[in-house]
C-alpha positions in Angstrom: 15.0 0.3 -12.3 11.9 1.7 -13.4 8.2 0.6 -12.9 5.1 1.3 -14.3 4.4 4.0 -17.5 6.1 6.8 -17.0 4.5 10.1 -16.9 7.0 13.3 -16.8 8.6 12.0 -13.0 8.3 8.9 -10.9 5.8 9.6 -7.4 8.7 7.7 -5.7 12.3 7.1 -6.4 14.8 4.7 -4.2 18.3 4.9 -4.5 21.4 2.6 -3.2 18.6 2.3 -0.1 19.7 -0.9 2.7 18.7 -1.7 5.4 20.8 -3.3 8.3 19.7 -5.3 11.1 21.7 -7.5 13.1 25.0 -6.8 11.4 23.7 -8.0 8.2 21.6 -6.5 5.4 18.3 -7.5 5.2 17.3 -4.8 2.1 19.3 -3.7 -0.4 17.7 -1.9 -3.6 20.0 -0.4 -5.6 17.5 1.8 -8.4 13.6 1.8 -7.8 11.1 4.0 -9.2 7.3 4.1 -8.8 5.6 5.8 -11.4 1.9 7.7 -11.1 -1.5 6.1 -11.8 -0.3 2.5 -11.5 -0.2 -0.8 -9.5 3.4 -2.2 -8.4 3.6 -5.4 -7.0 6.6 -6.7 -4.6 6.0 -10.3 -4.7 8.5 -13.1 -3.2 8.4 -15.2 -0.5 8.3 -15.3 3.4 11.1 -13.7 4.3 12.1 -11.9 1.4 12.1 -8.4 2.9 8.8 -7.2 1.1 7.1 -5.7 4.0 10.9 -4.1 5.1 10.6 -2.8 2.0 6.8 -1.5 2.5 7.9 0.6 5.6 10.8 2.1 3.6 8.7 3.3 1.1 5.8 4.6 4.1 8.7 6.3 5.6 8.2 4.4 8.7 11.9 2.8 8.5 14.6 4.6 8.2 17.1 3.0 6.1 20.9 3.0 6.8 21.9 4.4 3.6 20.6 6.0 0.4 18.4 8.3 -1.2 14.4 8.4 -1.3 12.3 11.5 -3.2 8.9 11.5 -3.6 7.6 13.7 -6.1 11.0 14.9 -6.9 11.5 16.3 -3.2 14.5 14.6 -1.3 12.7 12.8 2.3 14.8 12.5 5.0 13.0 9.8 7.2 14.6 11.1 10.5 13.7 14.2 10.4 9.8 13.4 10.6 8.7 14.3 6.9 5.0 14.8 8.0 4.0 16.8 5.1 5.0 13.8 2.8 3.2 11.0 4.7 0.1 12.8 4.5 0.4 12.3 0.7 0.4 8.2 1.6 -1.9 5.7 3.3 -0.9 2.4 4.6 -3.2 -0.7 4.6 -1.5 -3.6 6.8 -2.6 -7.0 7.0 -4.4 -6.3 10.0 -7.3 -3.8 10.1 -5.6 -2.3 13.2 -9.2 -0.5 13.7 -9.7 1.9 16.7 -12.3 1.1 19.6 -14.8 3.5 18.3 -17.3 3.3 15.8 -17.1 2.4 11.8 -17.3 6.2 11.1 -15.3 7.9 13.3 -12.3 5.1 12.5 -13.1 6.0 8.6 -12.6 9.5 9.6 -9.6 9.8 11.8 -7.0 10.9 9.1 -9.1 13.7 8.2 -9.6 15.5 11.3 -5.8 14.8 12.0 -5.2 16.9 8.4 -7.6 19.5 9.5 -10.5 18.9 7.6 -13.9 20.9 8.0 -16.7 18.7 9.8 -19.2 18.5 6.8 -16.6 17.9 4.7 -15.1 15.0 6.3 -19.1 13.8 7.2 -19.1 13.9 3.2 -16.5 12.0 2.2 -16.5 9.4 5.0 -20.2 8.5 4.0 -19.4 8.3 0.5 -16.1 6.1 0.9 -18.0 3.5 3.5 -20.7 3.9 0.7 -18.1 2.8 -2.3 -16.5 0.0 -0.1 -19.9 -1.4 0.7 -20.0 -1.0 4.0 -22.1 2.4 4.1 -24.9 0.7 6.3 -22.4 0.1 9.2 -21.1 3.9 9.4 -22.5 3.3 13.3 -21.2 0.1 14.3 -18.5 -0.6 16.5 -15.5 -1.4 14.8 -15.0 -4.7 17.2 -18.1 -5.8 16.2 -17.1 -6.5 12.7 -16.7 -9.3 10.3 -12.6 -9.7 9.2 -14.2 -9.0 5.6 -16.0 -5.9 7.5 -13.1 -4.9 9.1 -11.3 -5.0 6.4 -13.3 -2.9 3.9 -13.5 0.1 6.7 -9.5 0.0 6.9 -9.2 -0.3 2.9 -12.3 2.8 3.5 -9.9 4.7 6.2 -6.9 5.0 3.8 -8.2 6.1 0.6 -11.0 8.7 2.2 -7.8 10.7 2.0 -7.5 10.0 -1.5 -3.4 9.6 -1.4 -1.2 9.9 -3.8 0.4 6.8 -3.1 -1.2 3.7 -1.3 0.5 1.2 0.6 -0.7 -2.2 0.8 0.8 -4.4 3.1 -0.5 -8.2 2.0 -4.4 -7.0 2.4 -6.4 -9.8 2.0 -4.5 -12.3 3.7 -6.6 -14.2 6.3 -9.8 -13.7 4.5 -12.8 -16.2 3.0 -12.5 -17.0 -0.5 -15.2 -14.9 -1.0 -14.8 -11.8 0.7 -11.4 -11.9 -0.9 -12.6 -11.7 -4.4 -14.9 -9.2 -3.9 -12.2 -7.3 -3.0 -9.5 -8.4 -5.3 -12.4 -7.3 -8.4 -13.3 -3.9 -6.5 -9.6 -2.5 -6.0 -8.8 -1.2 -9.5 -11.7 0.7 -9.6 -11.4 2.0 -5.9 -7.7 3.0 -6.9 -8.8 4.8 -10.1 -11.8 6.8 -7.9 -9.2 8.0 -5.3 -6.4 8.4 -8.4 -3.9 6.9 -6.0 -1.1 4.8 -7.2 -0.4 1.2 -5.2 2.9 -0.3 -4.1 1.3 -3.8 -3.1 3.0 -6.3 -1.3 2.0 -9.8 -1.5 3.2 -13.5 -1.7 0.3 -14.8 -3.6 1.0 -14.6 -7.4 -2.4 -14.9 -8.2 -3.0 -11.5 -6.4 -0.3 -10.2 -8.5 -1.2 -10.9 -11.4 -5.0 -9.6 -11.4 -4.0 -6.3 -9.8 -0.4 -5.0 -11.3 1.0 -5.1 -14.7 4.4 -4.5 -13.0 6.2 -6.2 -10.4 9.4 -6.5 -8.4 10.7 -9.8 -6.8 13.3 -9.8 -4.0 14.6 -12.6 -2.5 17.2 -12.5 0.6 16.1 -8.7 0.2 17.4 -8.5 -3.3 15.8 -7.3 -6.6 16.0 -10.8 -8.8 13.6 -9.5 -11.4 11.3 -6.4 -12.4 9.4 -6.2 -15.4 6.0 -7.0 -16.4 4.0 -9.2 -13.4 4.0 -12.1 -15.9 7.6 -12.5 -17.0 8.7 -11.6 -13.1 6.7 -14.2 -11.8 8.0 -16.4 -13.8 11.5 -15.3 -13.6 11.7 -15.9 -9.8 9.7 -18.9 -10.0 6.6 -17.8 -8.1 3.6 -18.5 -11.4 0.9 -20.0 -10.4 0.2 -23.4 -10.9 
């Protein structure tokens, strides 16, 4: 199956990937493939095996059989493909935010990739800046607002600027408000980092205003794949 426009190679490719858990399988995706510069959403219900799928495709699950490549290069998962994750970011639906301040949380991944002080001081500053929540570069990080919170972990991940961007349901639990702030800001925070999105979420609504392509699995299952619209509909998730 293929997602998204292509352009010359897919960032990410699945092949005859499951994923076994209690003598059953709880993921099994024949064909997937996730190409550059766009927004993929993995829509279904509770229970579906979205967020199984999510870790597959972070390389935090190793599944019990198939193939994965990202940018054409072969990943094996077990063998601790370091080099490769530091072309992702993952945003779960928990900020999971250090005990230390705004801008040391925003900066973690760079100093763990080696980046030079003034560099990282740069890009920090101007990420907190582009999320909005430049004026709080000093606060502690358990001090915050969920919609705070939330913005710095949205500000940690894509200060590295990643190829690929894993969202993990990322406005769930959030006001009205604060969620379509965000939900208006993302294409344009996507397009500034040039990061392509795999994001997972039961809320068609979400789906529909952020991807033009989708997957829907069900009992860990692809049931449809297309555009967000006709998926949707398909698996009988539109909005009403």
């Amino acid at each position: 199956m293929t997602v998204g426009a292509p352009r010359d190679a897919p960032l990410l490719e699945l092949r005859g990937v499951r994923v076994r858990r209690g003598g059953r399988t709880i993921l099994d995706v024949p064909s997937l493939d996730v190409w550059p510069r766009g927004v993929l959403a993995v829509v279904g219900r509770n229970g579906a095996g979205k967020s199984t799928l999510l870790q597959v495709m972070a390389l935090l699950l190793t599944p019990d059989a198939g193939d994965i490549r990202f940018a054409g290069e072969r990943v094996t998962v077990g063998r601790n493909p370091v080099g490769v994750r530091r072309r992702m970011a993952v945003v779960f639906q928990e900020p999971l935010l250090f005990d230390t301040s705004v801008f040391e949380n925003v900066a973690s991944g760079l100093r763990l990739r080696g980046v030079s002080r003034p560099e990282a001081r740069e890009r920090v500053q101007r990420w907190l800046t582009q999320l909005g929540v430049g004026h709080l570069a000093n606060r502690q990080a358990r001090t915050l607002s969920g919609g705070e919170a939330r913005r710095t972990s949205l500000a940690r991940a894509l200060v590295l600027e990643p190829q690929l961007l894993l969202l993990d349901e990322p406005f769930a639990a959030l006001d009205y408000f604060t969620r379509q702030e965000l939900l208006a800001e993302l294409p344009s925070l996507l397009e500034a980092a040039s990061s392509t999105a795999v994001l997972v979420t039961h809320d068609p609504t979400e789906a529909l205003r952020l991807a033009t392509c989708a997957v829907a699995l069900r009992d860990g299952q692809i049931v449809a794949e297309g555009q967000t619209d006709e998926v949707l509909l398909a698996a009988g998730l539109s909005p009403r």
